[in-house]
N, C-alpha and C positions, 0 to 999 in steps of 0.2 A: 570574415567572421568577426574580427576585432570594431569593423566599422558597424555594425549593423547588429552585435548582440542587444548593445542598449536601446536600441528601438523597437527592435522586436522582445525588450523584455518590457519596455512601458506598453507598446501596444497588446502584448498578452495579459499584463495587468488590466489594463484598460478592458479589454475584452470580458477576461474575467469578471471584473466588474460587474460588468451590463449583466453578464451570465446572471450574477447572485442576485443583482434588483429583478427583472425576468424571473425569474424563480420563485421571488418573493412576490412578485407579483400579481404575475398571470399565468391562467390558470382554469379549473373549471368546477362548478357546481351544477347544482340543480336546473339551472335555466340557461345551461351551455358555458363559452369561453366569455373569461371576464377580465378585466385590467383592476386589482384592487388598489384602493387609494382612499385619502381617509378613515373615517372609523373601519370600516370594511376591511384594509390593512392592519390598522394596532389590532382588530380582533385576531387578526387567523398570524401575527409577526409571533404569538407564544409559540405558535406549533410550530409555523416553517421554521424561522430564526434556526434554535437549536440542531435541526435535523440538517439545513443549508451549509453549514456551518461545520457540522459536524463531516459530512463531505468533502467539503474544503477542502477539510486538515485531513482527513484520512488521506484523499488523493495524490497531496505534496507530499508525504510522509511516505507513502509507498512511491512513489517514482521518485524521490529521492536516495531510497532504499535498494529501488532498480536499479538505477546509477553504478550506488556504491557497490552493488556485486555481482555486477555484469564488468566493471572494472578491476575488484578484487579476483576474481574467477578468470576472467581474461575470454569469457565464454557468452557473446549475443545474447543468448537464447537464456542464459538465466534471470531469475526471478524472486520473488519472495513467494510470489503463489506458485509457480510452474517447480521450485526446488522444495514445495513443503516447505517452509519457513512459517508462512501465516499460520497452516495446518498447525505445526507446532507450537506456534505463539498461541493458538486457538485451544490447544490441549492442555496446554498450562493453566493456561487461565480457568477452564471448567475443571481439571482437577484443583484447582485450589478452593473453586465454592464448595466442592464436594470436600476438603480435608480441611477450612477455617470454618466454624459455622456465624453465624450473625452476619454483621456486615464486614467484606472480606476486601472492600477497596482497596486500601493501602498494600495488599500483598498482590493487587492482578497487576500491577505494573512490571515488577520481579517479576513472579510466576510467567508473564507472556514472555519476556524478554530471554529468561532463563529456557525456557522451552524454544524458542526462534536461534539462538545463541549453541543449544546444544544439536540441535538439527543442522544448523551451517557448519558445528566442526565434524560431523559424525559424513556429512557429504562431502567436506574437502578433504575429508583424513582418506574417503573410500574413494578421491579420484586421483587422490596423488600417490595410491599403489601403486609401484613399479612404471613409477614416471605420470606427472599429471595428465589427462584427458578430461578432456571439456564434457565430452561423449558420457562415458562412464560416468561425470557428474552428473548428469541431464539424468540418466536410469538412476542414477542412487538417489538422486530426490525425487522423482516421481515414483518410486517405491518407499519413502518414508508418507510421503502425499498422502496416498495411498493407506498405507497402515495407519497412521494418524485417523483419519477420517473413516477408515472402520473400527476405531474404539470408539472416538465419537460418536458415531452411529449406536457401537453396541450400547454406549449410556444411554444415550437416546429410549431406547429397546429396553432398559432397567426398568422403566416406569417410575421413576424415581421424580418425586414433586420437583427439586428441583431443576430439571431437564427445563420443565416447562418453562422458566422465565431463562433461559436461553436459549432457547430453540431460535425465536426470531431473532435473534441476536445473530445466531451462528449462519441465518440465510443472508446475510448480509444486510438486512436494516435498520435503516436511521428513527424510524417510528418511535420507542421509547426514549430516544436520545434529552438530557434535562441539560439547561442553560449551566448547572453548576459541573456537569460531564464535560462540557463543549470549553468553558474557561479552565480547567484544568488541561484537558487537552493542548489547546494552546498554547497551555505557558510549558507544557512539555515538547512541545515542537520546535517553540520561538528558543530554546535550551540546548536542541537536538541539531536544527539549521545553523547556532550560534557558532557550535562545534564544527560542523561539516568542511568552512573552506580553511580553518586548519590544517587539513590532513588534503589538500589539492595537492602537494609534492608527491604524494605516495599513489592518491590516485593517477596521476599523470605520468608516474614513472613503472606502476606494475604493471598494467598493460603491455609493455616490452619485456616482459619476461622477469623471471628470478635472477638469470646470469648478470641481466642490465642491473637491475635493482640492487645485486651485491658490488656491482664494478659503481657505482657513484656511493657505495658506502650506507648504503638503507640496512638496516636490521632485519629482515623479512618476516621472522615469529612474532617477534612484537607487533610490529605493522600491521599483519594480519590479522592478529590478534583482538588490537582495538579498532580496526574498522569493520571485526565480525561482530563488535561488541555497540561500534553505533548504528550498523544495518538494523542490531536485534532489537535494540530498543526502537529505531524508529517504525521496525513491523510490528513489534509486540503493541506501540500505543497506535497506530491505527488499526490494525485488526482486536483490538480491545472496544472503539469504534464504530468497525463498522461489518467485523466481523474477519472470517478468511476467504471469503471468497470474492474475488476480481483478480482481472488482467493488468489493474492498473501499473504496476511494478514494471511489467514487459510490454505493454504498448506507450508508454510518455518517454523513456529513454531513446525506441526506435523510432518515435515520431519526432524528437529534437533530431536524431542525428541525420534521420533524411531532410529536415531542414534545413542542414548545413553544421550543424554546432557540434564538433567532434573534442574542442576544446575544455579542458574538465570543467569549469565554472562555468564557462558559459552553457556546454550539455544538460548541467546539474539545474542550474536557473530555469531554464527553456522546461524541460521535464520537468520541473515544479508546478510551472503553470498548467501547462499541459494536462498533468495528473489531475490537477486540483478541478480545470475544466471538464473533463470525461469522467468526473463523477458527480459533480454537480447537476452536469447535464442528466447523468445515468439517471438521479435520484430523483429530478421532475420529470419525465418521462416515464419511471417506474409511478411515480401518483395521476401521471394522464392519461397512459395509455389504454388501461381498464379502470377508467374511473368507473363509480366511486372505489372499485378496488384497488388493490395498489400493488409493486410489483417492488420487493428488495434492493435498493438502487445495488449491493453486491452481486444477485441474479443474473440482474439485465446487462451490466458488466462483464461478468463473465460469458452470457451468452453472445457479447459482441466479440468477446474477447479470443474464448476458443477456438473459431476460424480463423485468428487473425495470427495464432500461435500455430497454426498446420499450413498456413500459408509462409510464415517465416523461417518453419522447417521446411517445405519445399523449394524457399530463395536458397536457403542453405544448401540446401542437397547438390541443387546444380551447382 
């Protein structure tokens, strides 16, 4: 693993890559599949750029986020979307357009983060009843999921004007996404990853348990504490993004680790790419498959996704 993480992180870069030109490139209109280039390219670079982009980063951010607490939980199967997390970072964010009126930017950062943040302590508080269970996690965040996503719905049902300019937001698309969204994002991520291999000793060491973690001397509330605090921010800004809905979180951590990379930096790298690739791809696929309609790169995600979550509860079972 030591030999071969740096190559298969340039060649997932490199991959990557090609992904984003592909993307930007090609593609289809009126008179079928086309390669743009030249002016044909600088026209249609407004539109895709932002939305491309805006993918990216949501998908490193959530499988970065898978990582860190699928590590913190000590439990596979969790998630940011499978534990309500995004749900929650999703709830925050539209009640706060509903309680700041005008423009409410500066407070949807907080607001997701605080909503994603109170969701992860309200499921570890209700798995570590009478001894933690990974199990008993898995139900308490699929019943916050759940609840989250029927108030949602019931705003939805308000009729309330503002619903409207969230709605597409909340089905997971990149469509409205503006170049000035996509560099703010960034420099919250580039802030977010900066953080991340900091906290590799803790990651590395809670997976073996609490007993382990107190016999080398770790604090375990603190620890927890702020690695449930950089999950929440980095779900809160890509579900701010790209909304709450994908698999991304729980498919790029088990696609590193069946790669080999069990190692926390190297795990965490591998799932970045990963992530950032299955939704890039999600997002041109969702503009080709019914063109000229177009399909929530979150959707199509999630509809790759949810088999892929009842098939990893079946590996488990056995």
């Amino acid at each position: 693993e030591r030999q071969h993480v740096l190559a298969f992180a340039l060649a997932g870069g490199v991959l990557l890559l090609m992904a984003v030109v592909v993307a930007l490139s090609f593609g289809r209109d009126a008179h079928g599949w086309t390669w743009a280039s030249g002016a044909l390219l600088d026209d249609l670079m407004p539109w895709r750029w932002p939305r491309i982009m805006a993918a990216l980063f949501a998908g490193v951010m959530l499988a970065v986020a898978g990582c860190i607490i699928q590590r913190l939980t000590g439990n596979p199967m969790a998630s940011p979307e499978v534990l309500g997390i995004s749900s929650g970072a999703a709830f925050g964010v539209v009640l706060m357009l509903f309680l700041v009126p005008g423009n409410a930017f500066g407070w949807l950062l907080p607001a997701g983060s605080l909503g994603a943040a109170v969701t992860l302590l309200i499921i570890m508080i209700a798995a570590g009843r009478g001894g933690f269970s990974p199990h008993r996690m898995l139900l308490a965040g699929m019943a916050l999921s759940t609840a989250f996503t029927m108030l949602l719905m019931m705003l939805q049902a308000s009729g309330d004007p503002r619903m409207a300019q969230v709605l597409t937001w909340i089905s997971g698309s990149t469509y409205n996404t503006t170049d000035a969204q996509v560099w703010r994002t960034g420099i919250v991520m580039v802030i977010l990853l900066a953080i991340t291999p900091l906290c590799r000793r803790w990651l590395t060491i809670l997976p073996l348990g609490g007993d382990t973690a107190r016999a080398v001397g770790m604090a375990l509330t603190p620890t927890r504490i702020a690695l449930l605090l950089l999950a929440a921010c980095l779900t809160a800004t890509a579900t701010m993004t790209i909304g709450p809905l994908s698999f991304v979180g729980l498919m790029a951590p088990h696609i590193a680790r069946m790669m080999g990379f069990r190692r926390t930096m190297p795990h965490i790298v591998i799932s970045a790419l990963v992530g950032g690739l299955l939704l890039v791809f999600a997002d041109w696929c969702g503009r080709m498959v019914l063109f000229p309609f177009q399909i929530p790169a979150g959707l199509l995600s999630t509809f790759i996704g949810a088999p892929y979550f009842i098939y990893l509860l079946r590996k488990q079972s056995r």
